[in-house]
TIPAVEX-583304 format. One line per 4 residues: their letters; for each residue x, y, z of C-alpha. Coordinates in pm, 1 decimal, padded with zeros to 6 digits. Layout:
<nodes>
a) X,Y,Z; ... .
</nodes>
This chain:
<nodes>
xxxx) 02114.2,-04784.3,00351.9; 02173.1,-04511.6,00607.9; 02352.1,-04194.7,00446.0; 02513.3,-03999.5,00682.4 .
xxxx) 02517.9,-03568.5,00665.8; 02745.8,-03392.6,00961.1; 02671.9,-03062.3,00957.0; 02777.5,-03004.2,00588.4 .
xxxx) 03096.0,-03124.7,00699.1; 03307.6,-03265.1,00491.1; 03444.4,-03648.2,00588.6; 03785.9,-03456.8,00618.5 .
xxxx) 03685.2,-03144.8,00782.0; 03485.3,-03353.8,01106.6; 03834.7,-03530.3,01123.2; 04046.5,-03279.1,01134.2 .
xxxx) 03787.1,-03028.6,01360.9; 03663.8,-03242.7,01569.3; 03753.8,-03588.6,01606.6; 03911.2,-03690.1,01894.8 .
xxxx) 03927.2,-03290.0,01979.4; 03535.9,-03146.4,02105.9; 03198.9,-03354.0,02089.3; 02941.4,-03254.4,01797.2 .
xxxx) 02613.7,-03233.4,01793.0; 02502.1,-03364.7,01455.6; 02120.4,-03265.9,01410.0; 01942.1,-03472.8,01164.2 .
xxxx) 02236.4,-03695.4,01032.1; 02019.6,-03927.4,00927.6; 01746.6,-03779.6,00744.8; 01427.2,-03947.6,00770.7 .
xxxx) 01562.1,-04218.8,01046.5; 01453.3,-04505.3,01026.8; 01459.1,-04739.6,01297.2; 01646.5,-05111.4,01226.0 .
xxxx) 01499.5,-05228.9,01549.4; 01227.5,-05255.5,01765.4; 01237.1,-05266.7,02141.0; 01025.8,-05624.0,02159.6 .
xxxx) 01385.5,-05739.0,01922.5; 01592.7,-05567.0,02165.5; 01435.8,-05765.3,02480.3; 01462.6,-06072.5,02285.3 .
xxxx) 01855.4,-06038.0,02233.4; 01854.4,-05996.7,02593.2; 01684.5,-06271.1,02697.4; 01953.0,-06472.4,02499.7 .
xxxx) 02259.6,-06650.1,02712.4; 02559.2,-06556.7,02467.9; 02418.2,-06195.4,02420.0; 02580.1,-05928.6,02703.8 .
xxxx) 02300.8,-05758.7,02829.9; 02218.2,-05469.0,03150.2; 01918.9,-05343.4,03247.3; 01978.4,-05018.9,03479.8 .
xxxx) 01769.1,-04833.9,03712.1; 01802.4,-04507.5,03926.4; 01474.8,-04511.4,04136.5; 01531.6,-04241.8,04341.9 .
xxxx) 01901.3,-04201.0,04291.7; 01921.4,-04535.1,04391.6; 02134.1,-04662.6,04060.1; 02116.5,-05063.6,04005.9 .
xxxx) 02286.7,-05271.1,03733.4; 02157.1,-05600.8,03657.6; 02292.6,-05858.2,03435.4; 02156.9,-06053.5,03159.2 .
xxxx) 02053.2,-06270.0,03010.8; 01643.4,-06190.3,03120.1; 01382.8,-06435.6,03209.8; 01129.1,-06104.9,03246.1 .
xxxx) 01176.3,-05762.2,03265.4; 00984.5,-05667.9,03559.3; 01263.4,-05439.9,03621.9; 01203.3,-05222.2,03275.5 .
xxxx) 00958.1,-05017.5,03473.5; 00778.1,-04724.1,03312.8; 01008.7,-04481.9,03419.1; 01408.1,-04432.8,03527.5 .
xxxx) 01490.8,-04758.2,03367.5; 01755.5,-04882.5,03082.1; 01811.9,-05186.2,02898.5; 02167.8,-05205.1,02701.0 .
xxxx) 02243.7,-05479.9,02488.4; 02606.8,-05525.0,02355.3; 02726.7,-05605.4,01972.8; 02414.6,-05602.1,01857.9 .
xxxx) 02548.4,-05609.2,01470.6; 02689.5,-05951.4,01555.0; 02377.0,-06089.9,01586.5; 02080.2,-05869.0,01400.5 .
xxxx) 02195.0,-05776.2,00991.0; 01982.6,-05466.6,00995.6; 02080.5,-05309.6,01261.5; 02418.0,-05417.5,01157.6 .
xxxx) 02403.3,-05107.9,00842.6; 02434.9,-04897.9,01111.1; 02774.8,-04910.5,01104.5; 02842.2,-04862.4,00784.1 .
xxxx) 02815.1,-04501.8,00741.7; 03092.4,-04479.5,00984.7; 03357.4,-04676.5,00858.3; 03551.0,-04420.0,00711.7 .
xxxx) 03712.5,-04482.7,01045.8; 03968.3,-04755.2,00999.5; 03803.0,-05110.3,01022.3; 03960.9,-05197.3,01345.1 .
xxxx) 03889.6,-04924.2,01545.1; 03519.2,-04967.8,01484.6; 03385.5,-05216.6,01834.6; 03074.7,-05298.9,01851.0 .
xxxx) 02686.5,-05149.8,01794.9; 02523.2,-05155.8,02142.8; 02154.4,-05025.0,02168.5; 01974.2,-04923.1,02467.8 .
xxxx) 01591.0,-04884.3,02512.0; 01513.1,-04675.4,02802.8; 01181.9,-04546.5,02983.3; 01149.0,-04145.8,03101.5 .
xxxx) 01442.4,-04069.5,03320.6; 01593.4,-04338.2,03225.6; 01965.3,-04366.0,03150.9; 02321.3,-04465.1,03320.0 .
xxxx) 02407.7,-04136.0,03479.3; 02699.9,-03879.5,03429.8; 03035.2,-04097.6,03308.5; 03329.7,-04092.4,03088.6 .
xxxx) 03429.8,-04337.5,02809.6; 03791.7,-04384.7,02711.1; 03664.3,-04433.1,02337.6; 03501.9,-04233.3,02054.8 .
xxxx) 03135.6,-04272.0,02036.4; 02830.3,-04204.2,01813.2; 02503.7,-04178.9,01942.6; 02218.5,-04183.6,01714.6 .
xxxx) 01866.1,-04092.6,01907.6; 01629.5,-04331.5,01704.3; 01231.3,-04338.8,01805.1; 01136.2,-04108.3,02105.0 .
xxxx) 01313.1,-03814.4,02277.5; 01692.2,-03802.1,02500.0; 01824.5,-03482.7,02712.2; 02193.8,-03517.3,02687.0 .
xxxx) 02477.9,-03289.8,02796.5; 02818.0,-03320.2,02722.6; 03126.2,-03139.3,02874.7; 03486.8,-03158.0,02751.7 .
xxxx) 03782.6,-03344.8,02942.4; 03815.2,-03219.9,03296.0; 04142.7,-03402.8,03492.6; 04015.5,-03274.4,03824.3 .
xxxx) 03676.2,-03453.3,03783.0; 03597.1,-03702.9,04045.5; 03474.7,-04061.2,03930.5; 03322.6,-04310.6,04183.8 .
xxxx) 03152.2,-04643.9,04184.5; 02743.5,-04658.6,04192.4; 02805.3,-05036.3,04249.7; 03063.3,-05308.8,04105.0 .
xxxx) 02931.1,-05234.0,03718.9; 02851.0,-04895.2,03743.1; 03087.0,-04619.4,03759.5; 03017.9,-04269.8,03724.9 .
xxxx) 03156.1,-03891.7,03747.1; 03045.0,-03594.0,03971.2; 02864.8,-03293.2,03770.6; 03054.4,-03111.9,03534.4 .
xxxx) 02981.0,-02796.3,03293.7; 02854.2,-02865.6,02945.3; 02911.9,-02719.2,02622.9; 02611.7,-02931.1,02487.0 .
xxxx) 02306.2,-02947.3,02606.8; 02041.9,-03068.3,02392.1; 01717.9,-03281.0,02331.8; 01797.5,-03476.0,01994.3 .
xxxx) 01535.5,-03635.2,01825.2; 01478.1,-03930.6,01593.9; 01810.9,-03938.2,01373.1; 02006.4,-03696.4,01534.0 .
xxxx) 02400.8,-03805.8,01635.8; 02593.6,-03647.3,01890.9; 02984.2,-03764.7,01852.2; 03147.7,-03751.5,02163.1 .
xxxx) 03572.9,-03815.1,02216.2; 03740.0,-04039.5,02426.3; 03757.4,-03825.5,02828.0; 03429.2,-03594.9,02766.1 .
xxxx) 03192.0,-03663.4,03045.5; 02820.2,-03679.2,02966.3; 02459.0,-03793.7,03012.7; 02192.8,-03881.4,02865.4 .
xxxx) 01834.6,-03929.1,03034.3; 01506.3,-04053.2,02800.4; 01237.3,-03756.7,02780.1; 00992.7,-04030.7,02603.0 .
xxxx) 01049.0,-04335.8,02544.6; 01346.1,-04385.9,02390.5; 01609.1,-04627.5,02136.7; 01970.4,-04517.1,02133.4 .
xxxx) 02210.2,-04680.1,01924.5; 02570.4,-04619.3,02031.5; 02845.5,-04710.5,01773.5; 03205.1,-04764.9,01964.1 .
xxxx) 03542.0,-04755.1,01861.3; 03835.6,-04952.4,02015.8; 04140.1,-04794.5,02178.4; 04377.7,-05060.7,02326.8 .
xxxx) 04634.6,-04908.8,02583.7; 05029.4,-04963.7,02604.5; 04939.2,-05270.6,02894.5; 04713.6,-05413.8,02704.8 .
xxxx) 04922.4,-05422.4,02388.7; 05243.3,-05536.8,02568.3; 05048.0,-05821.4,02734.2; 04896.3,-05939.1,02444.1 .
xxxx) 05201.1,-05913.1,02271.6; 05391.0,-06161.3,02557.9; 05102.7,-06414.3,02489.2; 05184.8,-06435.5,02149.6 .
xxxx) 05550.8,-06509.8,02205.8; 05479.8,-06743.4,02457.4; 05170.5,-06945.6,02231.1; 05440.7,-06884.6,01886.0 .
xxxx) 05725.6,-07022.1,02111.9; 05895.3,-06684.7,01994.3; 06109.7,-06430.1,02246.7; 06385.6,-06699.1,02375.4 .
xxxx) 06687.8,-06502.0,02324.9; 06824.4,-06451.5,02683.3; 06992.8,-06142.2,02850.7; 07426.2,-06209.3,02846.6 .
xxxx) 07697.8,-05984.2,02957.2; 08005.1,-06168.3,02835.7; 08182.8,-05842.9,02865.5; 08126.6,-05827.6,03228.3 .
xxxx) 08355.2,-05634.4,03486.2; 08359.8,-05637.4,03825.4; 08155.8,-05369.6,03974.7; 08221.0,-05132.2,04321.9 .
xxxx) 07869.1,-05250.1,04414.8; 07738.0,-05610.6,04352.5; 07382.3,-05426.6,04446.7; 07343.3,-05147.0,04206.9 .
xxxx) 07196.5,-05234.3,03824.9; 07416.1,-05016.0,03650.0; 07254.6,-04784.7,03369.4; 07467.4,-05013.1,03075.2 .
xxxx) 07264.9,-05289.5,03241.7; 06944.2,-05088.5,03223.6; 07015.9,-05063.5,02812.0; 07091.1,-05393.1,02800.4 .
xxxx) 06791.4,-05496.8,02928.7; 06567.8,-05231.3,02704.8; 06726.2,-05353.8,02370.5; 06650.6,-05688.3,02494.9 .
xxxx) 06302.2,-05617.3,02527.7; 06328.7,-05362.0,02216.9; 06447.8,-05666.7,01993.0; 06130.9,-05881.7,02010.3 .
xxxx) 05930.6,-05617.5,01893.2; 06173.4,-05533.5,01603.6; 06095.9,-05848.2,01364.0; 05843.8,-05701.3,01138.6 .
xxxx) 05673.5,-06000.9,01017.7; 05638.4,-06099.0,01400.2; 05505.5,-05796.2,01466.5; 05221.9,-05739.1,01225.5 .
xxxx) 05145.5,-06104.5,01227.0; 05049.6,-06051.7,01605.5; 04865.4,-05720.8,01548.0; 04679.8,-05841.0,01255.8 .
xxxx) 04567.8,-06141.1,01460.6; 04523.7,-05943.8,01805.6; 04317.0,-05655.2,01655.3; 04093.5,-05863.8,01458.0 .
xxxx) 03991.5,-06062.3,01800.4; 03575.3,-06019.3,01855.0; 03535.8,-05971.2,02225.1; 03168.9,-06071.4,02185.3 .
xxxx) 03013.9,-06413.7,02072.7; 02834.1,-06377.0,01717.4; 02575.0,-06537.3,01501.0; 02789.4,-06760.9,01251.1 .
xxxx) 02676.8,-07032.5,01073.2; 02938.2,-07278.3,00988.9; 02882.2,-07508.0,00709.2; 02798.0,-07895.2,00822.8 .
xxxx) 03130.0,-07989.7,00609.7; 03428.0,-07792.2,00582.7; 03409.4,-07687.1,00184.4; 03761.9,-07835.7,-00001.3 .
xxxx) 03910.8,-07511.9,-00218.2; 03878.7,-07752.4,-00514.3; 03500.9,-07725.0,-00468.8; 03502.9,-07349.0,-00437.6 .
xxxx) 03441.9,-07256.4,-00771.6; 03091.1,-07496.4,-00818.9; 03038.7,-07405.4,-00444.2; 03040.2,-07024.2,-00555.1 .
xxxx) 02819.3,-07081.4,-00876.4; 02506.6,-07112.2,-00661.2; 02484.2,-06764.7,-00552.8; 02538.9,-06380.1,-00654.5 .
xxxx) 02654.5,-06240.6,-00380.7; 02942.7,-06306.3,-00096.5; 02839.7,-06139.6,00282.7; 03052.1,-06082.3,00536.4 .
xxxx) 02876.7,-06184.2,00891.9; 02759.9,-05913.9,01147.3; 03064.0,-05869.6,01415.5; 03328.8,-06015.8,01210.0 .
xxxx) 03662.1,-05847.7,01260.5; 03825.6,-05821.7,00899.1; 04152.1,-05667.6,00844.4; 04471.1,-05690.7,00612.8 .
xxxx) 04830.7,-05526.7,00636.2; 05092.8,-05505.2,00340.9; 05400.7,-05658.0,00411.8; 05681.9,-05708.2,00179.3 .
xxxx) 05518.3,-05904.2,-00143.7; 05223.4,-06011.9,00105.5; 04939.3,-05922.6,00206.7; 04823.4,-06036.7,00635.4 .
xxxx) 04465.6,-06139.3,00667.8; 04303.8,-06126.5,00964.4; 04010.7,-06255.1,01054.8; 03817.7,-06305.4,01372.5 .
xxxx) 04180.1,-06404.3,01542.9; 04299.8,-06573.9,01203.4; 04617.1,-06480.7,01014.4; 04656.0,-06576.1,00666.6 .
xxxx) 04931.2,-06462.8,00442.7; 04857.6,-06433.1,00106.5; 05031.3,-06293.6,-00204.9; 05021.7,-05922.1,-00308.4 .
xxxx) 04863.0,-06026.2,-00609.4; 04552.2,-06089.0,-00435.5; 04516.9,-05769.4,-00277.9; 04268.2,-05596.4,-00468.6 .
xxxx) 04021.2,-05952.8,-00363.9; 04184.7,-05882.0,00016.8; 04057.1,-05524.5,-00009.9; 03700.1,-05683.6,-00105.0 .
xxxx) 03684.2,-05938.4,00220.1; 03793.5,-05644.0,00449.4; 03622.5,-05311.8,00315.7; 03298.1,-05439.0,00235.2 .
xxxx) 03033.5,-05623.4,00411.5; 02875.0,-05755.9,00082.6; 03035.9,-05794.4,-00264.4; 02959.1,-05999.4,-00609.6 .
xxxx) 03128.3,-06321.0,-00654.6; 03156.4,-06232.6,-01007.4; 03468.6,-05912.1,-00859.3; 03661.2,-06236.8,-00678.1 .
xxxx) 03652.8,-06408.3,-01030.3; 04040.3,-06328.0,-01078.7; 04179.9,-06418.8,-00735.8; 04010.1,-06752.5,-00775.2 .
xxxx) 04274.3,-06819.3,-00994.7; 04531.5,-06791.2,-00673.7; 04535.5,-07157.4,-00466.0; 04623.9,-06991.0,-00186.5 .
xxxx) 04332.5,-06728.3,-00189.6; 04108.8,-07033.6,-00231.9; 04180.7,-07226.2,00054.1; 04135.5,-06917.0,00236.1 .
xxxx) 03853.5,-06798.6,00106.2; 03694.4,-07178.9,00176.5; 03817.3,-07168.9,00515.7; 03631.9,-06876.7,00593.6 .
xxxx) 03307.6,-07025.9,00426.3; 03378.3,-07328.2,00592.6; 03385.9,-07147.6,00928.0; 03067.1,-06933.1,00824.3 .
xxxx) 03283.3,-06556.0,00866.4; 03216.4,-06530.7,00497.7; 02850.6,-06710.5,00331.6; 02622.1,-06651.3,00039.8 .
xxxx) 02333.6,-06510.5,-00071.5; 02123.7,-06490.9,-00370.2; 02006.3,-06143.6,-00436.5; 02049.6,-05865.3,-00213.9 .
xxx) 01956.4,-05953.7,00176.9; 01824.2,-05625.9,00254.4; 01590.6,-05588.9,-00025.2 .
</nodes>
């Protein structure tokens, strides 16, 4: 397991100093790195159809994406060349521990684990992201530098999948080595170019925008068959001008739209399932027969241990005397008393099946709890996996 050291910062102190505020370099926050991958692995993943791959190149300032998946990688030259491969914890359980370190970041902010392998020079040139990212150097060497938010820097297109930012002044400028982290906000323009040959692992954090949210939000009235109360104006009056939409209109209208979002129940059901929605394809393995809950408990005998698969989205909110699961999509409501079993599904990756002993005494939490084995979100394992 990867234990994580910022600075001799506390958890509390990087949130409140930095996050979301100035990028940190973290040197050596992880002691002793290890690497969970090897670039042969890497290639593989990207030579696999439901895995998002790149491989980019900037021979001579000439930048060029290319998509996977990869029959050969002529391309990954021996220098100015970079292969990315996305959600990479969805499909490889070591490299998947990556991520744990970092989740004292809410659950659903935490994306994906993409890792790049890239040859001297190589790298995706100066850019922005509109997330918080960490960036742990594994094996080899990286030159990055890192500004802070600049509103008057220009971005352009390289080509249709690569878009990048003019220069800009750093505040970090640094060669990290094997286990060193820089953390860099959402708006902080930087790059990143391999000295040696180099792994990166780049863990990602989601940050949905007001369009996003209101669209998704529509699609879940519409697929719920929710949101049918229609505009009226039975206290109309005749107006001076038949063309003008009068400001009383204009609040009309707003509390309208104001009053779908105002059932609560609605509201978190839809976030709950919204949030928890993978945007990548993972490595589940669903059983051959959906388990019946009245098999659970003989079902669960066989094993030690209950693992959560890489990628999967877990999440719960309170609500009244409920608790909302989501999973992967999937909204299950459950009573409060089977919260402290909820907490187990969402904030760990592994747990003993000996700690769900209690809820198994909840129908309800059963059928979920076979649903999700059923589905292979959830599965077992004797022993510890990583051992």
């Amino acid at each position: 397991m990867y234990q994580l050291s910022i600075n001799n910062l506390t958890i509390e102190q990087f949130l409140s100093q930095y996050w979301q505020k100035k990028p940190l370099l973290i040197k050596s926050g992880f002691a002793n790195f290890v690497d969970p991958i090897e670039p042969e692995e890497l290639a593989g993943l990207a030579m696999e159809e439901s895995i998002e791959s790149r491989l980019i190149t900037n021979h001579n300032n000439d930048w060029q994406a290319h998509h996977g998946p990869f029959e050969n990688f002529s391309l990954l030259t021996e220098q100015n060349s970079t292969l990315l491969v996305q959600a990479v914890d969805h499909w490889h359980p070591k490299a998947a521990t990556l991520l744990t370190p970092f989740r004292f970041v809410p659950n659903w902010r935490i994306d994906d684990l993409m890792i790049s392998f890239s040859t001297p020079g190589g790298g995706v040139g100066p850019h922005l992201d509109q997330y918080d990212v960490f960036i742990i150097q594994g094996k080899g060497k990286r030159h990055w530098r890192v500004g802070m938010p600049d509103p008057n820097l220009k971005q352009f297109a390289q080509n249709k999948s690569l878009l990048q930012v003019e220069q800009f002044d750093a505040i970090i400028d640094a060669v990290l080595e094997s286990g060193d982290i820089l953390y860099i906000p959402p708006g902080c323009p930087h790059e990143g170019y391999a000295v040696e040959n180099a792994l990166n692992y780049s863990v990602g954090f989601r940050a949905p925008d007001q369009k996003d949210l209101i669209s998704s939000f529509a699609d879940y009235l519409i697929d719920n068959e929710l949101g049918n109360t229609r505009y009226s104006d039975a206290n109309l009056i005749k107006s001076d001008s038949v063309g003008m939409i009068s400001d009383n209109e204009v609040e009309n209208i707003h509390q309208l739209m104001q009053q779908a979002f105002a059932d609560k129940h609605t509201f978190k059901h839809w976030l709950g399932t919204m949030i928890s929605q993978p945007k990548h394809d993972m490595d589940l393995a669903p059983l051959d027969e959906p388990l019946n809950y009245e098999e659970l408990t003989d079902y669960l005998a066989s094993s030690d241990f209950i693992y959560r698969a890489g990628g999967v989205r877990s999440v719960y909110q309170v609500h009244d005397k409920s608790v909302l699961l989501s999973v992967n999509a999937q909204t299950y409501t459950l009573p409060i008393t089977a919260l402290s079993s909820v907490q187990l599904l969402t904030d760990k990756t592994e747990f003993t099946v000996l700690q769900i002993k209690e809820a198994l005494k909840c129908v309800v939490f059963m059928k979920t709890l076979a649903k999700l084995i059923s589905e292979g979100t959830y599965y077992l394992q004797e022993g510890d996996e990583f051992e």
